[in-house]
N, C-alpha and C positions, 0 to 999 in steps of 0.2 A: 788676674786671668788675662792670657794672651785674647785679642780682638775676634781669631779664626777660632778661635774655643767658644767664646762667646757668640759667634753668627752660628756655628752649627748649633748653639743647644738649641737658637732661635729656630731655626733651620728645619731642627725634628722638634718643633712644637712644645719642649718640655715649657713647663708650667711654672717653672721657678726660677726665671733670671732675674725677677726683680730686686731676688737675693746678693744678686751678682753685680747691683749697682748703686753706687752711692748720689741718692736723690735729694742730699740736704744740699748740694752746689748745683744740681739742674736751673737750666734758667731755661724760661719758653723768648724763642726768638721776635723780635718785631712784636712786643706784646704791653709794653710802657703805656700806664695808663694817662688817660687827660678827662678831668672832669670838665661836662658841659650841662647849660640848662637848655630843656626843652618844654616849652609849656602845652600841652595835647586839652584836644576839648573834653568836658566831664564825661562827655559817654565812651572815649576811645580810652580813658582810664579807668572805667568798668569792666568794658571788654577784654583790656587788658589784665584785668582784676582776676575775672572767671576764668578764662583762659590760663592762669598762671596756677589757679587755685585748682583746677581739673588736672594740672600738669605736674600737680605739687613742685612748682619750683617759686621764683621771684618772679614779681611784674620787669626785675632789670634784667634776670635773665632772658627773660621771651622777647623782650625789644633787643637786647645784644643780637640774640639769634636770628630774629627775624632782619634784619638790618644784613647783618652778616651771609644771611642767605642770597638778598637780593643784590648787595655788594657782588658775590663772588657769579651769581647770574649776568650781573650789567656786565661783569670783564671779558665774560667769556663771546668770541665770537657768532 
């Protein structure tokens, strides 16, 4: 599929380009992982317990995200 076939289907909304790409070679950019330790005090790994289990996700998802929120706050003017 030419690229201008492609942004128009985007274009009007249709529903179904994901058919129209091949997502086994997607890479997400600037996204290389690095493991680190971080030791938090017992009650802030509670909080972060409840908070994760209200949210049905992971306690590493809500610290990614929360981290990543105030990240993308501090840069902004």
């Amino acid at each position: 599929m030419k690229a201008n076939s492609f942004d128009k289907k985007f274009d009007d909304n249709e529903t179904d380009i994901l058919d129209d790409l091949d997502l086994s070679t997607a890479k997400r950019t600037n996204q290389a992982s690095r493991r680190v330790n971080v030791d938090f005090p017992e009650w802030m790994i509670n909080s972060l317990d409840m908070e994760a289990a209200r949210l049905g996700v992971t306690r590493q998802s809500i610290i990614k995200v929360w981290l990543a929120e105030r990240l993308d706050n501090s840069s902004q003017p």
